[in-house]
N, C-alpha and C positions, 0 to 999 in steps of 0.2 A: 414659625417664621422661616422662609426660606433664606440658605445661605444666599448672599449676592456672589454675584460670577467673577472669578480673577479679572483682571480690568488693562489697563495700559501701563506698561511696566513689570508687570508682574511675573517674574521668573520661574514662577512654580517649583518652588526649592522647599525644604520641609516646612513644616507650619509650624507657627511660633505659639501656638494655642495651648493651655496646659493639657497634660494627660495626653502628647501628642508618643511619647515611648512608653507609655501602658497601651494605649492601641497597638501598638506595634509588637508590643509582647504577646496580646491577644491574638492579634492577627496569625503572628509565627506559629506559634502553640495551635490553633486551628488548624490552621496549613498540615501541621507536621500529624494531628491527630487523622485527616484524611486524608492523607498518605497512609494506604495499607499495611502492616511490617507482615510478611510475609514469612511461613516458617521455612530454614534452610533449606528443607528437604522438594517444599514445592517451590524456592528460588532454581536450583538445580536439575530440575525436572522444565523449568521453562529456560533454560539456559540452552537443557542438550534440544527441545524443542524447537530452540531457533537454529541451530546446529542443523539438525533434522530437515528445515527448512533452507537453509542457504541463507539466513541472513544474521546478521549481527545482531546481539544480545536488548541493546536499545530501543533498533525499527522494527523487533518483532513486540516487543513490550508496549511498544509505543502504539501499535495496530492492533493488542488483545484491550490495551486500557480505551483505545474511539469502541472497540467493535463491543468488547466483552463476551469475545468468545476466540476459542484457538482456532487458526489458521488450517483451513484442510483442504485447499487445490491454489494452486497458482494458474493465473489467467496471463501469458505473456503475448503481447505484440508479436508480430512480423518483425518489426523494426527492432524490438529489443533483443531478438535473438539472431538479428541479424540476416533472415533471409529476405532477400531482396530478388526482384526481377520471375523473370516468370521461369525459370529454374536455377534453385538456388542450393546453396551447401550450407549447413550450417557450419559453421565453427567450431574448432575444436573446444577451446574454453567452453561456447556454450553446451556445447553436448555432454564435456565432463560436470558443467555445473547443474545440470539435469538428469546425471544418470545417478549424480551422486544424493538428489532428495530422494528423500526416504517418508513412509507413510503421508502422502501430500498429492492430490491432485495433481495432473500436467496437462493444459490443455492453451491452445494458443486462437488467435483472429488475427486473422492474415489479410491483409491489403492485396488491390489489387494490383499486377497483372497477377499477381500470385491466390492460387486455389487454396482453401481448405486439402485437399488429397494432398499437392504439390506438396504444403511444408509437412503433411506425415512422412510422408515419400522420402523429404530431405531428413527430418529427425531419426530416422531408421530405427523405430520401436521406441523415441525417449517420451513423445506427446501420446494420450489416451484419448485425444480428440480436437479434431480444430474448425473453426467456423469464421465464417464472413466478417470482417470487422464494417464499422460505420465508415462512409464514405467521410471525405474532407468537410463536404457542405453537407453532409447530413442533420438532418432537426434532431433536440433533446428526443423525441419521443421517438424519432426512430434508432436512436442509437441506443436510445432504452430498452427496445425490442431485441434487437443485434446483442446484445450484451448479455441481457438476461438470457437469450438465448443459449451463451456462452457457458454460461453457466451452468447447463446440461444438469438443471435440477436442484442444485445444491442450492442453501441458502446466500445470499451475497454476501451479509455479515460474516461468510467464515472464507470466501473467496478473495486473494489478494490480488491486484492487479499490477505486472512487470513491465511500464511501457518505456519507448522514448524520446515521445514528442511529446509537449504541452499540449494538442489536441487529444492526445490521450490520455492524458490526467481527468480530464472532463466526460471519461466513460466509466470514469470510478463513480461518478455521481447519477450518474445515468444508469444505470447498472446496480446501483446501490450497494457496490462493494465493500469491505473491510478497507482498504484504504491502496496506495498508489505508491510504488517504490520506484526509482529511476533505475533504468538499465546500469548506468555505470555504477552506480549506489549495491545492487543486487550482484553484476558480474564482475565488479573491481572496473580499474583502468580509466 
């Protein structure tokens, strides 16, 4: 027999049913048994991993637990690293915070007026390659192509994506990447 549906009035506040905190002990106890415990030695090895990557201890744990796999290039914007216009400089912060990843992919899609060459040209040796990003009104499937392209071969599960516009958020899905970090999230500020 099915439950009937909360009705008019009804606050949804715990339930007065018995056996309502041994569900809940069950519940917890599940909860906590799949929850991984992890041995120190491989907490500390994904510690300096995220290190490694440039991000905090959390949003890379947080991107191995969607992908289930570790992180090995970073796909950044135009806009998140800041070059704009049809010759641009990068930033000091962002070029420190690219010179400073270590075994990790670097590779960006640039908007236009700006070239793929243009933002090599500006990152002076920090990027290993860069390519066309999807236009504003571009379709799912062609920014699916654009993206995947991006990704110069590698799996998308191990590719993170560094944008920062909410149109860019939506080439993580398109793209089928490990998942989407905000520029100020990724470069402070």
């Amino acid at each position: 027999m099915a439950e009937p549906l909360a009705g008019l009035g009804h606050n949804f506040g715990p339930t007065i049913e018995p056996g309502a905190s041994w569900r809940k002990h069950c519940w917890t106890a599940a909860r906590e048994n799949l929850l991984p415990h992890l041995p120190i030695e491989v907490l500390r090895g994904r510690v300096r991993r995220a290190k490694e990557l440039g991000l905090e201890y959390k949003t890379y744990a947080s991107v191995r637990v969607a992908s289930g796999h570790d992180v090995v290039a970073c796909l950044f914007s135009s806009n998140a690293l800041r070059l704009l216009g049809a010759r641009p400089a990068l930033p000091q912060d962002r070029a420190q915070k690219l010179a400073a990843l270590t075994d990790c992919g670097r590779m960006a899609v640039v908007s236009a007026p700006l070239t793929p060459e243009g933002a090599l040209q500006a990152a002076e040796g920090l990027l290993q390659a860069a390519f066309a990003a999807p236009g504003a009104f571009a379709n799912f499937s062609e920014s699916a192509a654009l993206i995947r392209a991006a990704r110069a071969g590698l799996p998308g599960d191990r590719v993170l994506l560094v944008g920062d516009m909410a149109l860019e958020q939506g080439w993580c899905a398109a793209g089928r990447l490990a998942g989407y970090v905000p520029a100020e999230r990724y470069f402070g500020g």
